[in-house]
C-alpha positions as CSV (number, residue, x, y, z in Angstrom):
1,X,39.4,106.6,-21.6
2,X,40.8,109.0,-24.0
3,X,44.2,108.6,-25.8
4,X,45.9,111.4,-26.7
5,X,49.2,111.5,-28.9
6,X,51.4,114.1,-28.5
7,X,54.1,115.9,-31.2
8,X,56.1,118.9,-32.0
9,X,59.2,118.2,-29.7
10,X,62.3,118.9,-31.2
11,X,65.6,120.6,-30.6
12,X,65.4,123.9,-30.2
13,X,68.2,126.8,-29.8
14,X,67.2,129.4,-26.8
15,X,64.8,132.1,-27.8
16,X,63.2,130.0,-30.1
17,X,60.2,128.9,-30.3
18,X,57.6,125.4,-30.9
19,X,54.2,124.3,-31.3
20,X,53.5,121.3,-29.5
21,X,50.2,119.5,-30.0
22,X,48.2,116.8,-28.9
23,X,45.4,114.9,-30.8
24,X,43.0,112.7,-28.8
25,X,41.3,109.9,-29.8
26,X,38.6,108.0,-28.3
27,X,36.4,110.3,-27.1
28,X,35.7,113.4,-28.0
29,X,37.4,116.3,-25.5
30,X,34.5,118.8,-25.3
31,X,34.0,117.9,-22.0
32,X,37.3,117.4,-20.8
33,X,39.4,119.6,-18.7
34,X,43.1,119.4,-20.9
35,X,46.5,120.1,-19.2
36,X,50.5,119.9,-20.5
37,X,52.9,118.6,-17.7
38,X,56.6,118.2,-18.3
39,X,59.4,116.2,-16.5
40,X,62.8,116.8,-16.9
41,X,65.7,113.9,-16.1
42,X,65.3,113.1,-12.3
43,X,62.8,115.6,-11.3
44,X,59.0,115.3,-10.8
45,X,56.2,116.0,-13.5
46,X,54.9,119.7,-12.9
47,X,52.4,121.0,-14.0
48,X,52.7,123.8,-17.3
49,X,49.6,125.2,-18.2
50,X,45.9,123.7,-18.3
51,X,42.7,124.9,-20.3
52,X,39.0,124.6,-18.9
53,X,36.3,122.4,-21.7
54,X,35.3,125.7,-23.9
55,X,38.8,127.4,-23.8
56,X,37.2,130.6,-21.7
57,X,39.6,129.2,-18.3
58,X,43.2,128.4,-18.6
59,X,46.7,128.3,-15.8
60,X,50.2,128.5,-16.4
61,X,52.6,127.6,-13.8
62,X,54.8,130.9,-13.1
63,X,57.9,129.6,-14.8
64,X,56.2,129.4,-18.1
65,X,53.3,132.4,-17.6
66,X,53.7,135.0,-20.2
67,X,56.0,133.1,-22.9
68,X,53.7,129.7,-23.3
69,X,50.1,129.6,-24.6
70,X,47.9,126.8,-24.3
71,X,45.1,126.7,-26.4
72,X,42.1,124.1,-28.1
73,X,40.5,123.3,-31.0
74,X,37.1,121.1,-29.3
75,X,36.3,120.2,-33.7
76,X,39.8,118.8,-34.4
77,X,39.8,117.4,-30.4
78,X,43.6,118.7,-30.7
79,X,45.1,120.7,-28.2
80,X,47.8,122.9,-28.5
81,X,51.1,124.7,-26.4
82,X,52.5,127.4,-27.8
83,X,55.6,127.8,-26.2
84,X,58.2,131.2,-27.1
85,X,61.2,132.5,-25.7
86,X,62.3,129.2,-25.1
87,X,65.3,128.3,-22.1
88,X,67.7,125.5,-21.4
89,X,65.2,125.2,-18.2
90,X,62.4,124.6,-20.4
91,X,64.2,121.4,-21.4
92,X,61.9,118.2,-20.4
93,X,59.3,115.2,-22.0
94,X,56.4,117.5,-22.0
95,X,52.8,115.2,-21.5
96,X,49.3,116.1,-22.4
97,X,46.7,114.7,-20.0
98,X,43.0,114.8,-19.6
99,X,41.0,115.1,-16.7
100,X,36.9,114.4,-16.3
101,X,37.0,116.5,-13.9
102,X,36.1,120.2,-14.0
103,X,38.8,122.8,-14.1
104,X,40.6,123.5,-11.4
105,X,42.4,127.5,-10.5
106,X,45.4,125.1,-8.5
107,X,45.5,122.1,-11.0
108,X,46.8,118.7,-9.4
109,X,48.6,116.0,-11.4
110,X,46.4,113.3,-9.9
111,X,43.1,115.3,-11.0
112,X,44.5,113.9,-14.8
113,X,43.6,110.5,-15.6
114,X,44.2,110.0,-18.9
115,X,47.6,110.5,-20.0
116,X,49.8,110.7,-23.9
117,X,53.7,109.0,-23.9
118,X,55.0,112.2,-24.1
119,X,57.3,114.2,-26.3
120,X,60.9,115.6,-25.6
121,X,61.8,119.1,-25.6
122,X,65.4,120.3,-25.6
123,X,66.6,123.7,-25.6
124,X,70.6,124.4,-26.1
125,X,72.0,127.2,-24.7
C-alpha cells in the first residue's frame, strides 16, 4: 500500500485561498488514480475532486467545480488541491486517497483504498 501525508490546512478567512498537498510514500503514484475527499463534523466523506494517473482526466464534485483545482506532480509523487474563493461550507478534514483502480467519470469512495490522516480546513466567515 501507498501512504500518503497530507498538509496545507489552516485557517482561512472567506475568499481566500490554500494549497493543500499530499506526498505519498511507498510506492510510486504513476499508476494510481488520486482523489481529495473531505468530511465535515457529523456528516459523511464526499468526494472533492479526483485526477486520472497522467493528469489528462480529472472530477470535481459541483460544490467545488470552478474554484478548486486538483492537480499532480507523478516525479515528486505529490499531489496537489488548489482550492480559491474559499466558504464557511468549505470547512472540513479534507483526505487524499489512492485508488489502483482506473479513473472513474462518477468516482466512489470505496474505489480508494489507500488513505492519508487527513488535514483540517476551516474557513471563517
Amino acid at each position: 500500500q501507498v501512504q500518503l501525508v497530507e498538509s496545507g490546512g489552516r485557517l482561512v478567512q472567506a475568499g481566500g485561498s490554500l494549497r493543500l498537498s499530499c506526498a505519498a510514500s511507498g510506492r510510486t503514484l504513476t499508476t494510481y488514480t488520486m482523489g481529495w475527499f473531505r468530511q465535515a463534523p457529523g456528516k459523511e466523506r464526499d468526494v472533492v475532486s479526483t485526477i486520472n494517473w497522467s493528469g489528462s482526466s480529472t472530477y470535481y464534485s459541483i460544490s467545488v467545480k470552478g474554484r478548486f483545482t486538483i492537480s499532480r506532480d507523478n516525479a515528486k509523487n505529490t499531489v496537489y488541491l488548489q482550492m480559491n474563493s474559499l466558504k464557511p461550507e468549505d470547512t472540513a478534514v479534507y483526505f487524499c486517497a489512492a485508488s489502483r483502480g482506473t479513473f472513474n467519470t462518477v468516482p466512489r469512495t470505496w474505489d480508494f483504498d489507500s488513505w492519508g490522516q487527513g488535514t483540517q480546513v476551516t474557513v471563517s466567515s
